[in-house]
C-alpha positions in Angstrom: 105.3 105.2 73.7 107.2 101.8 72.9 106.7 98.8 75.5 109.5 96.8 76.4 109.7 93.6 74.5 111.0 91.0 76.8 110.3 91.6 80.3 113.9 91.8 81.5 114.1 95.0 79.2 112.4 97.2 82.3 115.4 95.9 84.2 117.9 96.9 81.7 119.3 93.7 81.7 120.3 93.6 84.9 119.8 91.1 87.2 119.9 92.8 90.3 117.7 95.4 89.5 115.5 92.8 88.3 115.2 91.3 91.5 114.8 94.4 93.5 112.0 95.4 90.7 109.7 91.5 91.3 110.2 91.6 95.1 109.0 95.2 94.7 106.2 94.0 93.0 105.3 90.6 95.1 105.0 92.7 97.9 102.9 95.7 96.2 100.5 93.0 95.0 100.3 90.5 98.1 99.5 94.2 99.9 96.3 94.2 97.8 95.5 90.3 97.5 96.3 86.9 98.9 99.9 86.1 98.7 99.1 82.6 97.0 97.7 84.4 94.5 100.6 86.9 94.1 103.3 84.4 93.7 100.8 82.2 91.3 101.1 85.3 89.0 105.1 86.4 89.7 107.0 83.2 89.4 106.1 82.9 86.2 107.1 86.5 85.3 110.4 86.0 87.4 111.4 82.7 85.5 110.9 84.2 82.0 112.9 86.8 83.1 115.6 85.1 84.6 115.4 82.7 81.2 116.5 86.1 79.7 119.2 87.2 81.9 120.5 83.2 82.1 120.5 83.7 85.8 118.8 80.8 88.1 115.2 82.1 89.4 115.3 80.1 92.7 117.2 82.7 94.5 114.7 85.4 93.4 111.6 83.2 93.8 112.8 82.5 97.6 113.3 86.7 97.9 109.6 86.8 96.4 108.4 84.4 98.9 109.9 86.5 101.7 108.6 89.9 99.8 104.9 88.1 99.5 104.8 87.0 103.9 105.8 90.6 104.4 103.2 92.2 102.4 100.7 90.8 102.9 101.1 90.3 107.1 101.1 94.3 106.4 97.1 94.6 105.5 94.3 92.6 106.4 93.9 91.3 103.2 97.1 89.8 102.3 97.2 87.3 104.7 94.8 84.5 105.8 95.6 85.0 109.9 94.7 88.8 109.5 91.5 87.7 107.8 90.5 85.8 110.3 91.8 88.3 113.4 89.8 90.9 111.1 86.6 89.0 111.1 86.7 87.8 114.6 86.6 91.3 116.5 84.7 93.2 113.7 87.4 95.9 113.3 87.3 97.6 109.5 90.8 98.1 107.0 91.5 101.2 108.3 91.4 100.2 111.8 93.3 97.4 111.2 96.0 99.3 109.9 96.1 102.1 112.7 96.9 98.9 115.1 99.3 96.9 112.9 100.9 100.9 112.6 101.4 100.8 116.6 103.4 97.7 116.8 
């Protein structure tokens, strides 16, 4: 199986689905870790792909900032807050997702 050699090549070159595909993936990986640490690894990513497509990476990286708040406010370990609210009353990941569920 041959990899794609730039990273804009899983986009097909084009710029929209780029962006759909990184805000897909900011908020996939600020689901699983701390959304610092998400956009720490995807800018980069996102501004050598937009150096490919010769499209300007702010408007992505401000789509990624939006994609990294959501997912991570949607687990208990994306987001400092739910952390803390986590840690204060004891209750475990799965719990905490039942009552984020019932908002």
């Amino acid at each position: 199986m041959d990899r794609p050699r730039r990273p804009s090549a899983a986009a097909g070159g084009a710029p929209r689905r780029a962006g759909v595909a990184l805000a897909l993936l900011t908020f996939a990986l600020s689901s699983l870790v701390n959304n610092l640490a998400t956009i720490v690894v995807v800018v980069p990513l996102t501004i050598a792909v937009c150096r490919e497509l010769r499209i300007d990476p702010l408007p992505l990286v401000f789509v990624e900032i939006v994609a990294s708040n959501l997912g991570g406010a949607s687990t208990m370990i994306g987001d400092f807050p739910n952390m803390w609210i986590a840690a204060r009353t004891g209750i475990g990941f799965a719990e905490f997702l039942v009552h984020l569920a019932l908002w």
